[in-house]
N, C-alpha and C positions, 0 to 999 in steps of 0.2 A: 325367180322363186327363192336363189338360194339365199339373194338383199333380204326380201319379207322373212325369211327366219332367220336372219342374224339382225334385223330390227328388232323380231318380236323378242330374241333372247337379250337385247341390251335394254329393254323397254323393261321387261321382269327384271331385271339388274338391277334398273334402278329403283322399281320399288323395293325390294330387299333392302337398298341401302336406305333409303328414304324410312321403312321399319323401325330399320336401326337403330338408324338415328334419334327417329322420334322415343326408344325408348332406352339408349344411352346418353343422347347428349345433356340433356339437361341436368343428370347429375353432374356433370362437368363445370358448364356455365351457368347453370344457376346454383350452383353451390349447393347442390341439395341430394340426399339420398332417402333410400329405405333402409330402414335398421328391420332387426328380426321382427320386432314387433307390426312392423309394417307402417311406422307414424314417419314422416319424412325429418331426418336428421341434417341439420348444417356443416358443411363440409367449410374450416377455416384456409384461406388463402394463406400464409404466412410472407409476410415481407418485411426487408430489412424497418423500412419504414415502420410499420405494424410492429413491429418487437418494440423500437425505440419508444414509439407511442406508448407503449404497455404498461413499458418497465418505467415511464416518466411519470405515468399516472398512479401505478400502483406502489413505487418505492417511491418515488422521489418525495413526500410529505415526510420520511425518516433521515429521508439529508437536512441538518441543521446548520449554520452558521455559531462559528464561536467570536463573539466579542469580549477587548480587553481593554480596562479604564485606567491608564496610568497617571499621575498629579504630575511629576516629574519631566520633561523635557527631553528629549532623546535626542542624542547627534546623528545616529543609522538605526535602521528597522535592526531586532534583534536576529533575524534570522543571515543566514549566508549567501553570498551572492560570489559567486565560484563557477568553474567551469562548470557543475552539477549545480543549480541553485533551488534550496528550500523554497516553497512555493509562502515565501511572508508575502505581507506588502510593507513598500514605504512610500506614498503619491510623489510623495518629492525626491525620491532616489535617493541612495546610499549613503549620500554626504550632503545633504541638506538637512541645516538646521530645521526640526519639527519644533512650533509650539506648543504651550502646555495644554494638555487635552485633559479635561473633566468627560467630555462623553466618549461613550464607547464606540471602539473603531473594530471593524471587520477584518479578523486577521488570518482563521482561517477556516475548515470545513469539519466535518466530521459528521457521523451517523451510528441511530440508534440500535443497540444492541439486545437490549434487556427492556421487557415492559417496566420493570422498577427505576429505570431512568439511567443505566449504562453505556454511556455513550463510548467509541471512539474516535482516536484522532490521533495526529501526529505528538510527537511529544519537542520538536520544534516551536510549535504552533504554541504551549502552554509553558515554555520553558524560562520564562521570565516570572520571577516566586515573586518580586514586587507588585504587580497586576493585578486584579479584581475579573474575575474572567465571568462570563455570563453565556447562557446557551437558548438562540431564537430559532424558532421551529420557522418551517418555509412560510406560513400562517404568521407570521410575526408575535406568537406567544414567547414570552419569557421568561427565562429558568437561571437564578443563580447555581452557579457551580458550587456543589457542598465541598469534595476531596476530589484531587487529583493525584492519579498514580503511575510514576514515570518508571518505563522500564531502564532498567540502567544498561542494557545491552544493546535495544532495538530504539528506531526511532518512534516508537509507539506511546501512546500514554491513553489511560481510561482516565475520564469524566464523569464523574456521579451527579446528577442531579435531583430533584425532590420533584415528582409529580403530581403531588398536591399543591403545589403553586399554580397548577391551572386544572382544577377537577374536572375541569368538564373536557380534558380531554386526556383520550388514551393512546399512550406512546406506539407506534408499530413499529418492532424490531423485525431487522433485514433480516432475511435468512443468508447463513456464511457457505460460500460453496469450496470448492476442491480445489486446492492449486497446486498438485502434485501429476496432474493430468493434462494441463495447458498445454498449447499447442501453437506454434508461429503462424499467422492467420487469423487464429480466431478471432470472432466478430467481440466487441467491446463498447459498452457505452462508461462516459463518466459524467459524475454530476457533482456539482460542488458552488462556493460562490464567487465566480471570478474577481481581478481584482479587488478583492475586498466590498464588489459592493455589486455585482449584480446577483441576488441568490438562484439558487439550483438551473446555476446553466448547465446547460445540458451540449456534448460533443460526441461523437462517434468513431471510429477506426478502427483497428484491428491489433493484435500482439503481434510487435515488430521483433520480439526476441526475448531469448529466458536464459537465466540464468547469468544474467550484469553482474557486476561486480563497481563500484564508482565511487570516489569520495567527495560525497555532497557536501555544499556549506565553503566555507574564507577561516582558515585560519587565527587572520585578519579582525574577523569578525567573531570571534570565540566559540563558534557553531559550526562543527564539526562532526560530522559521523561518515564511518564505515560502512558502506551499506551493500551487503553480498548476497546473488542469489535473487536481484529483484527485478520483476520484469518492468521491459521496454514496451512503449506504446505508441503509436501514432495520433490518436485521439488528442484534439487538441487540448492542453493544459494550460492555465493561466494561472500566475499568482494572486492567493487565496482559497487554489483549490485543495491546499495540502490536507490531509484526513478525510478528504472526500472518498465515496467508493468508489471503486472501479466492478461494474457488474460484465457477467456475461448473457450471454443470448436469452437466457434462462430466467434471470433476475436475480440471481445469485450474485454477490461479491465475492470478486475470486482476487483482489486486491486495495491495496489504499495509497492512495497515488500521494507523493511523499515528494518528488524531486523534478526539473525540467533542465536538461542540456543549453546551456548560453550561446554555444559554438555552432549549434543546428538549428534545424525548421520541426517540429512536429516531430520529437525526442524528448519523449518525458519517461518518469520510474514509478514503479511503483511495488508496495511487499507485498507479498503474496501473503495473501490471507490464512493460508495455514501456520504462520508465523505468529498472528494474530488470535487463531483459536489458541494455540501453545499459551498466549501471554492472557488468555482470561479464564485458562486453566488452572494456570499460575497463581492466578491471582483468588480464585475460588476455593482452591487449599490454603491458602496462608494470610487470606487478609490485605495483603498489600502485593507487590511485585516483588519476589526475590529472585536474584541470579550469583550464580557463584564468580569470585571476581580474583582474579589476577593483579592488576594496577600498573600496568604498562600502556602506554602512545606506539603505535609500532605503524612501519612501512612495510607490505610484502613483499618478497625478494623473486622474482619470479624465478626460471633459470636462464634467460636470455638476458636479466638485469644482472643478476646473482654470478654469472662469466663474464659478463663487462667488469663488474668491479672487482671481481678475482674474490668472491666468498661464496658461500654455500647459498641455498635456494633455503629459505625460511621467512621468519619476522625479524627484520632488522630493527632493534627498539631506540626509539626515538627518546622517552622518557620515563624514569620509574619514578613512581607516585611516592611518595612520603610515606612509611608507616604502613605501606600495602603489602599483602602474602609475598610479590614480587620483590619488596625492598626486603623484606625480613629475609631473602632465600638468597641473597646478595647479589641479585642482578644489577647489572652496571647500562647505562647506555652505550648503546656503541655496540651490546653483545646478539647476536645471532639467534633467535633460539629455532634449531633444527627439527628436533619432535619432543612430543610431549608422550610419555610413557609406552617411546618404540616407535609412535605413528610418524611418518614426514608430512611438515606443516606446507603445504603450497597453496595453488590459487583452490582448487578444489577441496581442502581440508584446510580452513584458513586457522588463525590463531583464535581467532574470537569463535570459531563456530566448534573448535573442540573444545573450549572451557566450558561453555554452554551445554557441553553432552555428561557434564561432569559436575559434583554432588557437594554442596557447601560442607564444609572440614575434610573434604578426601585430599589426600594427600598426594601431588604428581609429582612425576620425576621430567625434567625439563635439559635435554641437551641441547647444550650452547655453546655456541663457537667463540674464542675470546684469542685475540693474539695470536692466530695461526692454530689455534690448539684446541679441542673439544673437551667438553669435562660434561659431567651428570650434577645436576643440584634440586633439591626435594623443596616443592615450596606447600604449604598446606592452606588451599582454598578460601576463602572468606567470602560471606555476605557483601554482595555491593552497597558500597552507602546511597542511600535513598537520596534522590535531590528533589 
């Protein structure tokens, strides 16, 4: 008797659950609910897959390719090939003779900003004023470049184009996301045209790290920059991808992938995008890119570098410019400069990133260490010249 009622109690159990079921699961597995209305709403799966898909569909026709027509003959691509290397191309490598090229070659990436035809991109990628520079949409539409405008501080530069050269289509500018909130992990897609010549590949990983500091580019090679504060990525990068974006989960560009490590595997950089809203800020008040300028070459002195060589922790300057605020205020090479109006310049408060907070003709006071000795000297700011 007492089997027959704990049958009959697990027999009513399982209809209960059986109920249940029939009237939870299928919003589960079929992907389907009721909204207040009572009409059945689709409930989306989200996968890493499905994001990529998304954002390749719906941004990636605003990733352009920049091509450049030079008459002239080159011994090395213009860009640097360094422990940090600009993402140029050269097919034949650093030191091979190139022939003379009439047609346009694929040099690197960039995307649309502005429906009026504002593009970005590195300012590597456009830094040869010889060149005849041209902008193909992933469509293969194309757009002479009317002006180019090179920041003199970042490695950035805007590309204006004319959208009446192709009426029948309308440019979609990316929306810029937050890159003050990044986070090591985060999910990351990039798009760009790999070597020079397959357009909007498309790779994936994650933010390996924030907050780099690296100097991209060869010496050697006259391409050089300072690049502080720019995140690290996993995602694989290939040269041609420089100005390409760097989106998140979202669709957002939360950077613009600019450099790749020589020395590693799947080690690339890229600026953070709000470096980027700042320079077409910039550019919206004044017409062109202004930055307030100094006209020094400098090394940072860290203070593990800065007690090996028996000096202070600062910018050790490597070169003062001719004719610059720097030359006029009598800097020498050789000399230290410790802070600039009180502040101490190190890896966190670099030399380039406090001019930048500071106001074309204002006047700093600059302590420098020269021959065991420290002294104050007043230099007063200048407009960078435009290249």
């Amino acid at each position: 008797m007492k089997r027959l009622i704990i049958l009959i109690v697990v027999l009513i159990g399982l209809l209960v659950v059986i109920d249940l079921g029939q009237q939870y699961l299928p919003s589960i597995f079929h992907q389907s609910s009721t909204g207040n209305s009572g009409t059945p709403e689709k409930v989306q799966i989200v996968t890493e897959e499905s994001v990529t898909v998304n954002i390749v569909k719906k941004f990636g026709p605003s990733v352009v390719t920049i091509t450049g027509t030079a008459t002239q003959s080159q011994q090395s691509s213009p860009f640097g090939f360094g422990p940090f290397q600009f993402f140029g191309v050269n097919p034949g490598g650093p030191n091979v003779q190139q022939p003379d090229q009439n047609q346009p070659q694929s040099i690197g990436s960039g995307f649309i900003v502005t429906s009026d035809g504002m593009i970005v991109t590195n300012k590597h990628v456009v830094s040869d004023t010889t060149m005849t520079y041209q902008v193909v949409t992933s469509d293969g539409k194309k757009y002479a470049v009317k002006n180019i405008y090179r920041d003199p501080l970042n490695d950035v530069a805007l590309v204006k184009i004319d959208p009446s050269q192709n009426s029948d289509v309308k440019l979609a500018p990316l929306t810029l996301g937050d890159s003050s909130h990044l986070q090591v992990g985060q999910y990351v897609v990039a798009i760009g045209t790999a070597l020079g010549e397959f357009r909007n590949t498309v790779t994936t990983g994650v933010i390996s790290g924030l907050g780099r500091g690296i100097t991209a580019g060869s010496p050697y090679e006259g391409s050089v920059e300072q690049l502080n504060n720019v995140i690290q990525t996993d995602a694989a990068i290939n040269p041609g991808n420089s100005g390409g974006p760097l989106f998140n989960s979202s669709g957002q560009v939360i950077g613009v992938n600019t450099a790749v490590s020589q020395n590693g595997q799947n080690i690339g950089f890229a600026i953070p995008i709000d470096v980027i809203k700042d320079v077409l800020q910039n550019y919206q008040q004044n017409g062109q890119i202004k930055r307030p300028y100094l006209g020094v070459s400098y090394t940072l002195l860290s203070k593990n570098i800065a007690v090996l060589n028996n000096l202070p922790e600062g910018a050790y300057i490597q070169e003062v410019v001719s004719g610059s605020p720097a030359d006029k205020a009598g800097l020498m090479q050789g000399d230290v400069i410790v802070k600039i109006d009180g502040a101490q310049i190190n890896d966190k408060n670099t030399l380039a990133s406090m001019i930048a907070k500071d106001k074309i003709g204002q006047t700093i006071t600059l302590t420098i260490y020269r021959d065991t000795k420290t002294q104050d000297m007043q230099a007063i700011l200048e407009a960078a010249p435009q290249q």
